[in-house]
C-alpha positions as CSV (number, residue, x, y, z in Angstrom):
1,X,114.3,120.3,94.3
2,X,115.9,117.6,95.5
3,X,114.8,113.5,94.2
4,X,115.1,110.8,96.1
5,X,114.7,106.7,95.2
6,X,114.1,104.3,97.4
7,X,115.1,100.7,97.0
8,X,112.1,98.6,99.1
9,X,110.6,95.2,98.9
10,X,107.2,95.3,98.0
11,X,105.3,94.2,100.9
12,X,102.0,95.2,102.0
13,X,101.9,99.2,103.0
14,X,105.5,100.0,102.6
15,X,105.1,102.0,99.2
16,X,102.0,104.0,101.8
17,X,104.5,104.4,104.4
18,X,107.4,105.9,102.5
19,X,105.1,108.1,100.8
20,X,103.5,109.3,104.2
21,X,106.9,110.5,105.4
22,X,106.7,113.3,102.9
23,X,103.0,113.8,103.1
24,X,103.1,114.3,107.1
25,X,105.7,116.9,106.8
26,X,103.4,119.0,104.4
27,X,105.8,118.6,101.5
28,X,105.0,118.9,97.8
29,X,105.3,115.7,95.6
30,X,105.5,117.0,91.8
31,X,107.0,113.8,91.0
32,X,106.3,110.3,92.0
33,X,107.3,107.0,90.4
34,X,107.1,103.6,91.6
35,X,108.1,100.5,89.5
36,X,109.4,97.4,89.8
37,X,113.4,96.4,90.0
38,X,115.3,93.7,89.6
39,X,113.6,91.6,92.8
40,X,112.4,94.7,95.0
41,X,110.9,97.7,93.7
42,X,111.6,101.5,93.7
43,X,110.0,104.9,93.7
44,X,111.5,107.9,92.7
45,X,109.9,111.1,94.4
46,X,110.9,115.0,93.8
47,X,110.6,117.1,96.8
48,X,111.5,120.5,97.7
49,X,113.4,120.3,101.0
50,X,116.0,121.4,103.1
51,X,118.9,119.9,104.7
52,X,117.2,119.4,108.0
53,X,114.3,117.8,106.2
54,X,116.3,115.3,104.3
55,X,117.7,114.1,107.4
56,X,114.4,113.2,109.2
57,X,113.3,111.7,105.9
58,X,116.4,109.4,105.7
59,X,116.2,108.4,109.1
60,X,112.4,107.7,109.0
61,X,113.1,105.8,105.6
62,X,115.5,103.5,106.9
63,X,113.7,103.2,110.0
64,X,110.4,101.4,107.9
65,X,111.6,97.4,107.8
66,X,111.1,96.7,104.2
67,X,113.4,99.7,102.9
68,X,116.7,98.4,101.3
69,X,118.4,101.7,100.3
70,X,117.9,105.4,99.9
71,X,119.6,107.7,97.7
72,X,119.3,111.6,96.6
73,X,120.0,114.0,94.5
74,X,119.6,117.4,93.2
75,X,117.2,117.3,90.4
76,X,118.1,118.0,86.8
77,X,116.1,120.2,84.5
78,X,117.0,117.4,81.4
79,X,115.5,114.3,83.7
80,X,112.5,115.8,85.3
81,X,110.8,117.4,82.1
82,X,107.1,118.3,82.0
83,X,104.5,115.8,82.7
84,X,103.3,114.5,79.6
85,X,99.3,113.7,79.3
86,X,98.0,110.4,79.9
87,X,97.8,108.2,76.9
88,X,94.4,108.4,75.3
89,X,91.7,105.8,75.9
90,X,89.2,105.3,73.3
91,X,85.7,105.7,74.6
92,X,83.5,102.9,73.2
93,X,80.2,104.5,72.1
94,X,77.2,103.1,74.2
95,X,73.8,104.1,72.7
96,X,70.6,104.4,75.5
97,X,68.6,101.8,75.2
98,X,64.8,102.3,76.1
């Protein structure tokens, strides 16, 4: 596994593009997290790929206008733990009314 973050303004359909780069090549996205930084934003996606595959993804990510910068690594057991489940939402009751 290998997790990339992308540095990118947020203007309309770049966070769609970047994310279609991995989605076109068929890969699995276990991970993904966008939020804002500083004055742009970023999103941090894990992907298993291979050196060949990191290379097109670079090149296509640099190649979208709005990316700033784009940086990997190889994941680490400690930072990517278990997704935790969504915080719970209390359910108001509604009765039926006739």
């Amino acid at each position: 596994m290998q997790v990339f973050q992308i540095r990118y303004r947020n203007t309309q359909g770049t966070l769609m593009r970047i994310l279609n780069a991995a989605s076109r090549r068929a890969l699995d996205m276990p991970s993904v997290h966008a939020d804002a930084f500083e004055n742009d934003h970023v999103v941090t996606l894990e992907l298993d790929v291979n050196p060949k595959q990191v290379g097109q993804l670079y090149r296509e990510w640099y190649a979208i206008v709005d990316v700033i910068h784009v940086r990997s690594g190889a994941a680490q057991a400690s930072e990517w733990s278990p997704n935790h489940p969504p915080a719970r939402v209390p359910m108001e009751r509604h009765e039926a009314r006739a």
